[in-house]
C-alpha positions in Angstrom: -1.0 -8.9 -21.4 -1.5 -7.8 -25.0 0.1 -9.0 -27.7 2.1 -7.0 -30.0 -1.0 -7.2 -32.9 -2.9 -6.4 -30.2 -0.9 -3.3 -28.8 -0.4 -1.9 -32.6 -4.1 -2.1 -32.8 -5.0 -0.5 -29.6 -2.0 2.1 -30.8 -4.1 3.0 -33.9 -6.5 3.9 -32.0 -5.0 6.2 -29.6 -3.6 7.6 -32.4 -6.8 8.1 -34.8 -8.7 9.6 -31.4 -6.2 12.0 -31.1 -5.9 13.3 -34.4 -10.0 13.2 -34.4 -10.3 15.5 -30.9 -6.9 16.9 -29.5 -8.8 18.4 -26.7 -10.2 14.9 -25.1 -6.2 13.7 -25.0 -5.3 16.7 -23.2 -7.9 16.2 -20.8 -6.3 12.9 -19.4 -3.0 15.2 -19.2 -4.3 17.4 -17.0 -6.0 14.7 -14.7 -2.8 12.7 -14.3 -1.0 16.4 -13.3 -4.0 17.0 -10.6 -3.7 13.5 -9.2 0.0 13.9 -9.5 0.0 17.0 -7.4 -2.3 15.6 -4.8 -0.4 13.1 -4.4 2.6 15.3 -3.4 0.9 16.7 -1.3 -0.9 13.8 0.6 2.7 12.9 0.9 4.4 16.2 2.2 1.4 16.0 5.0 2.4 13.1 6.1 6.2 13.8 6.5 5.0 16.8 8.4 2.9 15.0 10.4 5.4 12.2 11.5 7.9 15.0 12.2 5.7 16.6 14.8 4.3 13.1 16.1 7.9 12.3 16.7 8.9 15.0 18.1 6.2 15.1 20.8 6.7 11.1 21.3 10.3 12.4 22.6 9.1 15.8 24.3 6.9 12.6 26.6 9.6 10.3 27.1 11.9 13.1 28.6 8.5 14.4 30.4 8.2 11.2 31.7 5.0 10.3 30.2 4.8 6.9 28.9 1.6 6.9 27.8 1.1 9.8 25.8 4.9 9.1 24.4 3.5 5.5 23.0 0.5 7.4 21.6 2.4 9.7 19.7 4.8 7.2 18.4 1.8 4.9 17.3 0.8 8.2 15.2 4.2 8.5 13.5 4.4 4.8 12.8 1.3 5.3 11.3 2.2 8.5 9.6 5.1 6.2 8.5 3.2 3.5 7.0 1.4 6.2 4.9 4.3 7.7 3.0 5.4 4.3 2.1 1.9 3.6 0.9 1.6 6.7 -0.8 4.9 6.1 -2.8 3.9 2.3 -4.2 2.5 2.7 -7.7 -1.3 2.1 -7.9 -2.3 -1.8 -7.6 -3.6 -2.9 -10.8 -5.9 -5.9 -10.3 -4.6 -8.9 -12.9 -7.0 -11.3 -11.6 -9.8 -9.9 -13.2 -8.2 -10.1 -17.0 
């Protein structure tokens, strides 16, 4: 954690890098939007994806296939486990500082 001499400072200099080249603070705007939207979408493939893998896991317990019906449920588990991972913010490692 920073303290609050320490967060004015680092501030001051957001601020003065800014004011020197407006075009380098606008490029970290644009790469959080591109991450943002890949992110969306990582995350609308995988409610797709554990839609269909549930769906077919039912389709083989009515067909009477156990087997397959456990594979495709494994997949939308996993599919599962993804969205939830994919909505967490990103881990920020503490231990190093």
């Amino acid at each position: 954690m920073l303290s609050d001499q320490e967060r004015i400072a680092l501030r001051d200099i957001e601020a003065r890098m800014v004011a020197d080249d407006p075009s380098w603070a606008r490029a970290f705007d644009v790469t959080a939007a591109r991450v943002a939207r890949q992110r969306a979408h990582e995350t609308a493939f995988h409610v797709v994806a554990a839609v269909v893998w549930t769906a077919m896991a039912v389709l083989m317990v009515v067909a009477g296939a156990p087997g397959p019906a456990v594979f495709f449920a494994a997949l939308a588990g996993l599919s599962a486990w993804m969205i939830r991972r994919l909505g967490r913010p990103a881990r920020t490692d503490t231990a190093a500082a």
